[in-house]
Structures are given as structure tokens and as C-alpha cells.
C-alpha positions in Angstrom: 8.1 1.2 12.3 11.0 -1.3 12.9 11.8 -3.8 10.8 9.4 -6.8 12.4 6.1 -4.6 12.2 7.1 -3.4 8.5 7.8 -7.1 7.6 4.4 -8.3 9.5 2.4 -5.7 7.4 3.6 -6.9 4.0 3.0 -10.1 4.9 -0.4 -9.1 5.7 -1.1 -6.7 3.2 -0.1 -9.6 0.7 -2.1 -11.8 2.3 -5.3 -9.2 1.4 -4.3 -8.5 -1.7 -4.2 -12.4 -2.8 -7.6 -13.0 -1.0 -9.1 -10.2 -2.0 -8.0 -10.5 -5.7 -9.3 -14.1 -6.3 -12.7 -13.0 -4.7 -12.7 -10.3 -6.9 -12.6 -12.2 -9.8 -14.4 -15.1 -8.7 -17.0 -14.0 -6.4 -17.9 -10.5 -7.4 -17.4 -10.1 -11.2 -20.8 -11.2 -11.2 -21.7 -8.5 -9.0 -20.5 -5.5 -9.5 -20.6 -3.2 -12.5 -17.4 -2.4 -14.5 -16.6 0.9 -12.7 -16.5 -0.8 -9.2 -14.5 -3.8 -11.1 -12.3 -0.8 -11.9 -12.0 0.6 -9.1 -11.2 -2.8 -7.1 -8.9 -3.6 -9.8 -6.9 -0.3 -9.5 -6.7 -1.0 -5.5 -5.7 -4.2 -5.9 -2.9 -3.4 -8.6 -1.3 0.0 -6.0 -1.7 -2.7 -2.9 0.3 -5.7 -4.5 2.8 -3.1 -5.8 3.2 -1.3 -2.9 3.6 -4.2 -0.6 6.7 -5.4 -2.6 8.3 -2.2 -1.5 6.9 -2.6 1.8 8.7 -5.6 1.7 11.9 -5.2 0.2 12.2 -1.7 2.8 11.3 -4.7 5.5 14.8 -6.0 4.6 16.2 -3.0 4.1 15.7 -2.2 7.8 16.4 -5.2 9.5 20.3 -4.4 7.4 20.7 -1.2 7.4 18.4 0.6 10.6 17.8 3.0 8.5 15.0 6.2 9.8 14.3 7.4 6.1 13.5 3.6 5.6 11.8 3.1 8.3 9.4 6.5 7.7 9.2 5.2 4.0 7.7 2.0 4.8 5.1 3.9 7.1 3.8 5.9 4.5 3.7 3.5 1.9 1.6 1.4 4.7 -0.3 4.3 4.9 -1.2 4.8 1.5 -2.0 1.2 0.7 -4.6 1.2 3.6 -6.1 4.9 2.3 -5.5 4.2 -1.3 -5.9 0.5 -1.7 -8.8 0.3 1.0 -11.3 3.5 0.1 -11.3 2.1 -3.4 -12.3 -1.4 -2.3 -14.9 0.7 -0.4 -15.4 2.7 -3.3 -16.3 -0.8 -5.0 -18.1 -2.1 -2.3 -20.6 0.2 -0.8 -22.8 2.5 -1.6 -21.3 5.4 0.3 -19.3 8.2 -2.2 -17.4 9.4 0.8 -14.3 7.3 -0.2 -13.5 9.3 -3.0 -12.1 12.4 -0.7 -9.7 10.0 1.1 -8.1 8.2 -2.0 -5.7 11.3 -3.2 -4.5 11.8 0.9 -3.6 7.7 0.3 -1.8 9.2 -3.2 0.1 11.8 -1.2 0.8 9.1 1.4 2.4 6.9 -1.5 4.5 9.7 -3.1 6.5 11.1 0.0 7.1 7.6 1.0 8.6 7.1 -2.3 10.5 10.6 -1.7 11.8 9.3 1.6 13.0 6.5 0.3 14.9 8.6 -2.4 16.2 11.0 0.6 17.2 7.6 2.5 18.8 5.6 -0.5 21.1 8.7 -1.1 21.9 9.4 2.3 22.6 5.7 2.9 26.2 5.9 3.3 25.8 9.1 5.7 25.4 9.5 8.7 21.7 10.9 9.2 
């Protein structure tokens, strides 16, 4: 991911997380029990935090060009979309499924962390 496409993906994954979040609590409280509140709740609280460090790895690239940065931000992205989106399915449907694909969107968010470790202390290295 280059720094445009990582930028464009916060932007809309903040986008999502705002919408998403208000119609939560506005539109489907009412709805839904309180384990699929939970569950939307938890997705919405990894997303917002995760697209933050999307971001700020966003303009981290566009300064720095940096390929641990760049793989970071993809597998944060990642997660958010497994983590963040089969809980909102979790929440949303009726189908279990979702359940197997939320740890692989966990995984997704710890290496990207990890690869932003490896990138941060290799950052005045050449890679």
C-alpha cells in the first residue's frame, strides 16, 4: 500500500466507523439484544482505534517510504475489515460463521503492530 491508498482507507474506515456508530446507537439499540450490542460495540471500538494508526502510518509513509510501514498499515487494514466487519456481521445476521474469521482479523492486527515495531526500530536503517 502506498501512502495515498493507506490515507484513502482511514479516511474511509473513519467514515464507517462514525456512521456505523451513530446507527448503532440510534437505530438499532432498539433492535438488537445486548450480546449483538456487544459485539458491534467491540467492532466499532478495534475499528476507530485501528484507523488512527492507519492513519498516523498514512503520514508516516508519505515521510518516510517506509516498506515495514507500508506492510503495517496493510495488516492493520486487514484486520479492521476481518475483525471489525465479522463482528458487525456477528451483530447483524443470523449466520455463526463470523465467529471463525474474527481471531485471523486478531492475527492480522498483531503482526501489523509487530511490523510496525520491526519498522520503527529499523527506521534509521537502511532496510
Amino acid at each position: 500500500m502506498n501512502g495515498r491508498l493507506i490515507l484513502i482507507f482511514s479516511a474511509l474506515s473513519g467514515f464507517i466507523f462514525v456512521a456505523l456508530g451513530a446507527f448503532g446507537a440510534h437505530g438499532l439499540s432498539k433492535v438488537l439484544d445486548v450480546q449483538q450490542m456487544a459485539w458491534l460495540r467491540t467492532g466499532l471500538e478495534y475499528q476507530g482505534l485501528h484507523t488512527l494508526a492507519i492513519l498516523a502510518l498514512g503520514f508516516a509513509v508519505q515521510s518516510q517510504n517506509n516498506a515495514w510501514f507500508k506492510c503495517s498499515a496493510a495488516f492493520l487494514a486487514l484486520g479492521t475489515i476481518l475483525f471489525s466487519g465479522s463482528l458487525y456481521w456477528l451483530a447483524l445476521s443470523t449466520t455463526k460463521m463470523w465467529v471463525y474469521i474474527t481471531p485471523i482479523g486478531g492475527f492480522c492486527f498483531l503482526i501489523g503492530w509487530a511490523l510496525l515495531l520491526v519498522g520503527a526500530v529499523r527506521l534509521n536503517k537502511k532496510v
